[in-house]
Structure formats: structure tokens, C-alpha cells
C-alpha positions as CSV (number, residue, x, y, z in Angstrom):
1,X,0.0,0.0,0.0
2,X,1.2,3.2,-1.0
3,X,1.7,6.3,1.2
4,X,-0.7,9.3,0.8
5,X,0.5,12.8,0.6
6,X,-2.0,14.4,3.0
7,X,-0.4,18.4,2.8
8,X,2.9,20.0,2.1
9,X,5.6,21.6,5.2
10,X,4.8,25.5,4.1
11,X,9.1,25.7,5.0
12,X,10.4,23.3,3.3
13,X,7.9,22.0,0.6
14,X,8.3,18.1,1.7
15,X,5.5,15.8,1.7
16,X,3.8,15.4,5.0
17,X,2.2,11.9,4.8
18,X,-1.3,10.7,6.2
19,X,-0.3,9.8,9.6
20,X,2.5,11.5,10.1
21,X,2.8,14.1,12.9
22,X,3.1,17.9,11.8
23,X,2.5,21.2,13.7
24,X,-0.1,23.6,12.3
25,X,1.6,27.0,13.6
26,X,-0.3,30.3,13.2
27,X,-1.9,28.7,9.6
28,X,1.4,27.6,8.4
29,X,2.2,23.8,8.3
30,X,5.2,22.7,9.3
31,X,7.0,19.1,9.9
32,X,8.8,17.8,12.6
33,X,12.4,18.4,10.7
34,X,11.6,22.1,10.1
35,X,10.3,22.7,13.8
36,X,14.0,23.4,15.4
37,X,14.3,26.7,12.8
38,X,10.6,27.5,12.9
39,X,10.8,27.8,16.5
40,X,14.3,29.6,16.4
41,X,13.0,32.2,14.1
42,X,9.7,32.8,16.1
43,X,11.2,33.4,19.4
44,X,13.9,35.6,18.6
45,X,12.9,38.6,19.6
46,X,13.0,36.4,23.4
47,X,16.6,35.2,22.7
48,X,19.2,36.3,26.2
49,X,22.8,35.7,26.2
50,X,23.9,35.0,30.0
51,X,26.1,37.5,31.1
52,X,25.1,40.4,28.8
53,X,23.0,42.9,30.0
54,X,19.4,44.0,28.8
């Protein structure tokens, strides 16, 4: 039995197949291997060094 495309990662353009995890982030889809950046690029504005000041 063949796998199913069920939608597309909206950062890297892979397949995300039926029954495969995915997050759906502020309407864009993204896969578990894009995640890491996603999540770098959203909370940026957050981002602390220790030791340097505000």
C-alpha cells in the first residue's frame, strides 16, 4: 500500500504523509524536521545571552 501525501511543510515544501505528525503554527504547516528553525525564528525577539545585560 502506498503512502498518501495528506499536505505540504509551508518551509520546506516536503510531503507530509497521512499519519504523520506535523504542527499547524499560526496557519502555516510545518514538519517535525523544520520545527527546530521554525521555533528559532519565532522566538527571537526572546533570545538572552547570559552575562550580557538587557
Amino acid at each position: 500500500m502506498r503512502e498518501r501525501e495528506w499536505i505540504r511543510c509551508d518551509r520546506c515544501d516536503g510531503e507530509i504523509y497521512e499519519g504523520s505528525e506535523y504542527y499547524q503554527i499560526n496557519g502555516q504547516c510545518v514538519c517535525r524536521e523544520c520545527l527546530e528553525e521554525f521555533a528559532g525564528h519565532w522566538f527571537a525577539p526572546f533570545r538572552l545571552i547570559a552575562g550580557e545585560e538587557l
